[in-house]
N, C-alpha and C positions, 0 to 999 in steps of 0.2 A: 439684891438677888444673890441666895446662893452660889457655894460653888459646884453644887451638883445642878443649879437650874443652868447655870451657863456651860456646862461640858453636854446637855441635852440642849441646847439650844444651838449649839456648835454640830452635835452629832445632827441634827435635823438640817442643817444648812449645806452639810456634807452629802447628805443621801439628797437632797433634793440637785446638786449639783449633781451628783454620779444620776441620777435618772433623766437629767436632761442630757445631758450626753450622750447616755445609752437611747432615749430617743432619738439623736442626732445618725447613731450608728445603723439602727433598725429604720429608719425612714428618711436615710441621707435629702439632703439639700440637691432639688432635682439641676440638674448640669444643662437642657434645651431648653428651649425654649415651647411656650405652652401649643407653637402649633408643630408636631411630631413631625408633618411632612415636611418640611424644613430642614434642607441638607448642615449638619452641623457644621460652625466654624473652627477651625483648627487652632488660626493664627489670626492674627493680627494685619499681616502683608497682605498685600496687593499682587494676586497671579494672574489678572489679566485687566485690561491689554499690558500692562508692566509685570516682567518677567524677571528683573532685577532688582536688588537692593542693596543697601550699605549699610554692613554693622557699624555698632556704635567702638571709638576707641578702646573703651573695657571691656567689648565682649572679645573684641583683636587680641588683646592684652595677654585674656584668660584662655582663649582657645588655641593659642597659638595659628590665627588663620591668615599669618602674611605667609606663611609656611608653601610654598609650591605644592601643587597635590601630585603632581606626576615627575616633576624631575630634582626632585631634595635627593638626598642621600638618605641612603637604608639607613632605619637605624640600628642600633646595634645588638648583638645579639643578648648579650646581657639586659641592656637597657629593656628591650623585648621582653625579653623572660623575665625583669620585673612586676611590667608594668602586667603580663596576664596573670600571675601568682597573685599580685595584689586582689583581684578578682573572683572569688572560687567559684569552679564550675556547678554548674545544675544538677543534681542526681539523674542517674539512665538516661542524659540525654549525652549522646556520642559526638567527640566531636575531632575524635582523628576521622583522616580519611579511610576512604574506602579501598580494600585491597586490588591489584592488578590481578585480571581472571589468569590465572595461570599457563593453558594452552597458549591464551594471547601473546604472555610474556616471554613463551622461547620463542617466537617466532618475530620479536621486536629486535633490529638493528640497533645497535651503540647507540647512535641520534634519536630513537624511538625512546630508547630506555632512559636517557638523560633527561628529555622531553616530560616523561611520566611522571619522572621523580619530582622534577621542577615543579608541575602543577599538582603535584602531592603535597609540598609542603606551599603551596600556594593556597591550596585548600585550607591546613592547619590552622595558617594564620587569617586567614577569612573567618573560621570558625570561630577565632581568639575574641576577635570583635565584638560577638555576643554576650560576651562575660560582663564588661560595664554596662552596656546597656539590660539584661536581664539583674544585673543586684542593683541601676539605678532605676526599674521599675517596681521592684520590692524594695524599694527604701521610698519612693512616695506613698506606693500602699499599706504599709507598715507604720510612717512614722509620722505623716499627714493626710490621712484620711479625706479629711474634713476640707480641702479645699476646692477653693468651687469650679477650678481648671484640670481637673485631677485627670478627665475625661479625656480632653484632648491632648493633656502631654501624652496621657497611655497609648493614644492613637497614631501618636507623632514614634513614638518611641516604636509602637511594632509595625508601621510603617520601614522606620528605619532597619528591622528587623528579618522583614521582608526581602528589603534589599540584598541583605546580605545573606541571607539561605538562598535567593535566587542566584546571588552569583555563584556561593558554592555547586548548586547544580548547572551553571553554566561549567564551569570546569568539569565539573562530570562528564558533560558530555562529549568535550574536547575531549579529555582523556581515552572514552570510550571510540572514538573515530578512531584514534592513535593505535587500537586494539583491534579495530577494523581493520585496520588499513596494512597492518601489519601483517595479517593474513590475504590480503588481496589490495592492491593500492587503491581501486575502482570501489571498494563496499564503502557506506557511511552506516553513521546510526540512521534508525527510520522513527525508534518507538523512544520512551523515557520510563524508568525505573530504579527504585531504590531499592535496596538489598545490603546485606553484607560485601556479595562484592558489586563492582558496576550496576552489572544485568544479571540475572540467575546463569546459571549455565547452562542449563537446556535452552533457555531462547536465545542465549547465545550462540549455539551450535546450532539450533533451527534457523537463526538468521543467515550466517554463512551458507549452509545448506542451503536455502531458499535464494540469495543473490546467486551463488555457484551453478545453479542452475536457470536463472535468468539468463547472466550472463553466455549460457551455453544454447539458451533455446536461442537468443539476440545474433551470437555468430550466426549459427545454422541457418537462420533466416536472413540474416545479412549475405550470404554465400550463393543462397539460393537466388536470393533477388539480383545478387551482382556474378554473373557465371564468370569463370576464366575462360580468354582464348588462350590455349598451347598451340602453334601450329609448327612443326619440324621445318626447320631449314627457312625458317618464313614466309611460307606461303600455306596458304591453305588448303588442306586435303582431308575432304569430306570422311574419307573412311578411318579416318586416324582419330577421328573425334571418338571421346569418352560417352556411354547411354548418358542421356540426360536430354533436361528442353532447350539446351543450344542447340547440338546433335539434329533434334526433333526441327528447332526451327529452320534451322538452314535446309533440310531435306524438304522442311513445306514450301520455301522460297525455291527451290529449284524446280519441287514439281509445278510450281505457277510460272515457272517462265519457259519449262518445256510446252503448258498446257497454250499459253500466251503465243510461241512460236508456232505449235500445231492450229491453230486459228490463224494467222496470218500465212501461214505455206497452205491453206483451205482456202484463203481468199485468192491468193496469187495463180496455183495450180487451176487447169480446166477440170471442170464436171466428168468429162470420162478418164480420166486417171483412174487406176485401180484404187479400191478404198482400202485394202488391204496396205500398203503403205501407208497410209497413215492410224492404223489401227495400235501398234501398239503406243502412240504416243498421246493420242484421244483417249486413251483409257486410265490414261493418270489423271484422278479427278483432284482439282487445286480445292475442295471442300471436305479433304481428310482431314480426320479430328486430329492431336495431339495423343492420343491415346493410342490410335492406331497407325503411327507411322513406326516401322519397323528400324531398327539399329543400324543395319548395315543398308547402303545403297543400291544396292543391285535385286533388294527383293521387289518382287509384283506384287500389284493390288491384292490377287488372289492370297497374299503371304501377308498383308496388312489387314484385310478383315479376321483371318482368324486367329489374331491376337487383340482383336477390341472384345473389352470386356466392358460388362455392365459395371454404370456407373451405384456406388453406395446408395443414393435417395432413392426412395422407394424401391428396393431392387426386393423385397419381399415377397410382392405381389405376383413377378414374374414366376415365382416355386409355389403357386398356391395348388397347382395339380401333386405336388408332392406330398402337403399337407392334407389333401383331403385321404389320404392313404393311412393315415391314422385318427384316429378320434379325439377330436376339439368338439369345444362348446361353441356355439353360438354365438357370443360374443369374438371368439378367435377367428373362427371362421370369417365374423363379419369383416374384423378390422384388416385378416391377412389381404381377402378379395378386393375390398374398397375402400381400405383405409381406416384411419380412425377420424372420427368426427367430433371437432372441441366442442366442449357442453359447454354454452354462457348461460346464465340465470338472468343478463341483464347486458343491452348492448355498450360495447366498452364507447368510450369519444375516441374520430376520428379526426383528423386532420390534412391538413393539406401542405402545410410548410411544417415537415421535420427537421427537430432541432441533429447537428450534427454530432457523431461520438470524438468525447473529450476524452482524449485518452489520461490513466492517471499520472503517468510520464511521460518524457521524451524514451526512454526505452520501450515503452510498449507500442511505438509507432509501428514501429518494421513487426512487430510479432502480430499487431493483430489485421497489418496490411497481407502477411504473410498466411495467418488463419481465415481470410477473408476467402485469398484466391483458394485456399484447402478445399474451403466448402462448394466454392463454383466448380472447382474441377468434380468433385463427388456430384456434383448435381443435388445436393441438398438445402442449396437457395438460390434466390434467379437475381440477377439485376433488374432495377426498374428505372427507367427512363426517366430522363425532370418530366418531360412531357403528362405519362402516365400519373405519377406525383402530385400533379395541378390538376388533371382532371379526376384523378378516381383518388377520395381521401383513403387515409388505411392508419394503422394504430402503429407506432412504433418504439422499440425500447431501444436501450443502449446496452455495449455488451463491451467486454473488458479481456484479458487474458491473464491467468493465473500458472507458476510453471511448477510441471509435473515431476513427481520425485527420480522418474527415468530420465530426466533432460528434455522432457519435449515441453511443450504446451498447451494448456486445457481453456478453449474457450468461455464464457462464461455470458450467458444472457440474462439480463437483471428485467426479469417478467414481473415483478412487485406488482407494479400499478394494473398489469393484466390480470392478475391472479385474484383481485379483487372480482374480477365480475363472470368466474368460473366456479360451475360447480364443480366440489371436488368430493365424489364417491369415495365410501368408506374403503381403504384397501390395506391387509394383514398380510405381508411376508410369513413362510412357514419359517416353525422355530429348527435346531438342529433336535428335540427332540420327535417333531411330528416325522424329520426327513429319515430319524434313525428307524422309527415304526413302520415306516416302507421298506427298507433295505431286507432283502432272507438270503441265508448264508448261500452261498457260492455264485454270489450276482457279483456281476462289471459293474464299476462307476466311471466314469470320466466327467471330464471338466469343461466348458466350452466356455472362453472367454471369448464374446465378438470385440473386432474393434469397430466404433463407431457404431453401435448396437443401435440406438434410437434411431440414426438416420435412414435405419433399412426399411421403418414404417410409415407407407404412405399418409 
């Protein structure tokens, strides 16, 4: 044989090798097995019921793993900064920490800012960690392809990977409490985000603002619920008391036990006694409401009904001679007279044992015990007896409280599962241009914001 037939006999041995290879690469050597749903095996060990195992001397040897994991000695800073230079980082992936929000940080104590900085550079070297393990998953994919565990080291390795991004946002969000709390001891974090810095700083500041005023509607109703007695000199004197429902209570307790002694001095006294003696003390009725017992002690009944005012729920109805004085449609007319009537398309389910409201904390207990009694003193909901309850089913949602940018509190009733079985009528708000096509020069406008606007419709 020539030596031109053997350098084509050679180059054909060559291409035939190079295209099985290259088939090897286009249609790798499948890694499962051939039934798919078949959770893949990682390892080799045994995770259950055995949760332990024993390396072999050489892997001891090479891993350094007689090493303590939590109480060795740091090591050193040099050795450190070897061993991650050895490593080069990933392109655009960041692996310093994230900056302290600024507001936060003048408002951070010596011990706050020591704290920060610690789990800053805590961060750094949690992030270091990923340097070997991402160039020893591009040194398998790169320089062994072909073998047939490729799969589950990859999966081992970003397992491992995992680990170690989650701890770096576990430090995040220590960090970010540290920036809470700095501002207020009582705030924590609620939500999770990444950014440049912590959290953005609009939800930064919208979170503050949102606990700053929980925390304020939480007193207000802690206050209310627990009244203070002041009594001068230690004893008690009814007219020294501050307006409020202590005030109020104590005046109902006395008028019940004036009313209590005018019934027993009735039973005791003869029939022809003049009734005129006991006239004005029979006319304190022990069935005044809260609303109309007056401030000071010495006023009469006749000075306690003309300060009861109508309760907020349906109090609309009452002015409906007022309304007919101007012209309404139809429908107004109907709803001011007799209410309005919910439209179902389909009866909702009723029950008989309701479930109870789970408040979303222990802070919204008091607020929404405290929104509860709101609505009963307005008369804008009744209480129902367990009694009632067991015998008459009825539909029930649960309802929550959200607090308001004023400091107070806004109830919140989650109607979802009702709203399913309403119809709900096409209805368009006027825009500002329809409202400006009614205004003509030298007209009045005013503004009328009601409070508690919906509760005044029957």
């Amino acid at each position: 044989m020539s030596s031109i037939e053997q350098q084509l006999a050679a180059m054909q041995e060559q291409m035939a090798t190079l295209q099985a290879q290259l088939a090897q690469v286009v249609n790798p050597t499948p890694m499962q097995s051939v039934d798919d749903a078949a959770p893949a095996t990682l390892h080799s060990l045994s995770t259950r019921p055995h949760y332990e195992w024993t390396p072999s001397e050489t892997q001891v040897n090479i891993m350094n793993m007689d090493v303590p994991i939590h109480t060795s000695k740091p090591m050193a800073t040099a050795d450190r900064k070897a061993i991650i230079e050895a490593y080069p980082p990933v392109a655009q992936l960041e692996y310093r920490s994230a900056a302290t929000i600024p507001s936060a940080e003048k408002n951070m104590n010596k011990g706050q800012k020591i704290e920060d900085n610690s789990l800053k550079h805590l961060q750094y070297q949690a992030s270091a960690i990923l340097r070997p393990i991402d160039v020893l998953a591009y040194e398998m994919l790169t320089q062994d392809p072909n073998t047939p565990h490729l799969e589950r080291f990859c999966t081992m390795l970003a397992d491992a990977r995992s680990l170690v991004i989650d701890l770096c946002s576990t430090i995040t969000q220590t960090r970010l409490n540290i920036a809470y709390r700095s501002v207020d001891p009582s705030f924590s974090v609620k939500t999770e985000s990444e950014v440049g810095y912590i959290v953005p700083l609009e939800e930064f500041q919208q979170s503050i603002s949102q606990q700053a005023a929980a925390k304020k509607a939480i007193r207000e109703a802690s206050a209310l619920r627990r009244p203070r007695r002041r009594f001068p000199n230690g004893t008690p004197n009814p007219t020294s008391f501050s307006n409020g429902w202590f005030q109020q209570q104590q005046q109902l307790q006395q008028q019940q036990q004036l009313h209590q002694q005018s019934q027993q001095q009735q039973q005791q006294f003869s029939t022809t006694q003049p009734q005129e003696e006991h006239q004005p003390v029979s006319s304190v009725a022990p069935t005044t409401t809260l609303p109309a017992i007056s401030s000071a002690t010495t006023s009469s009944p006749t000075q306690h009904n003309n300060t009861t005012t109508d309760p907020v729920g349906g109090r609309l109805n009452r002015y409906y001679s007022n309304w007919t004085k101007i012209p309404i449609n139809s429908f107004v007319d109907t709803t001011i007279q007799h209410g309005y009537k919910i439209q179902f398309h389909s009866t909702p389910p009723t029950t008989t044992t309701p479930t109870s409201i789970h408040p979303l904390s222990q802070d919204q207990v008091p607020l929404i015990d405290q929104t509860i009694q709101d609505l009963l003193d307005k008369q804008a909901i009744e209480l129902v007896s367990s009694d009632e309850v067991q015998q008459t089913p009825g539909f029930y949602s649960s309802m929550f409280v959200i607090p308001k940018k004023d400091g107070g509190i806004r109830p919140v009733f989650n109607l979802k599962r009702l709203n399913q079985y309403l119809h709900a009528p096409h209805f368009k708000m006027d825009t500002l241009r329809e409202v400006s096509l009614m205004i003509h020069r030298n007209d009045y406008l005013v503004s009328i914001d009601l409070s508690d606007a919906f509760l005044h419709v029957q």
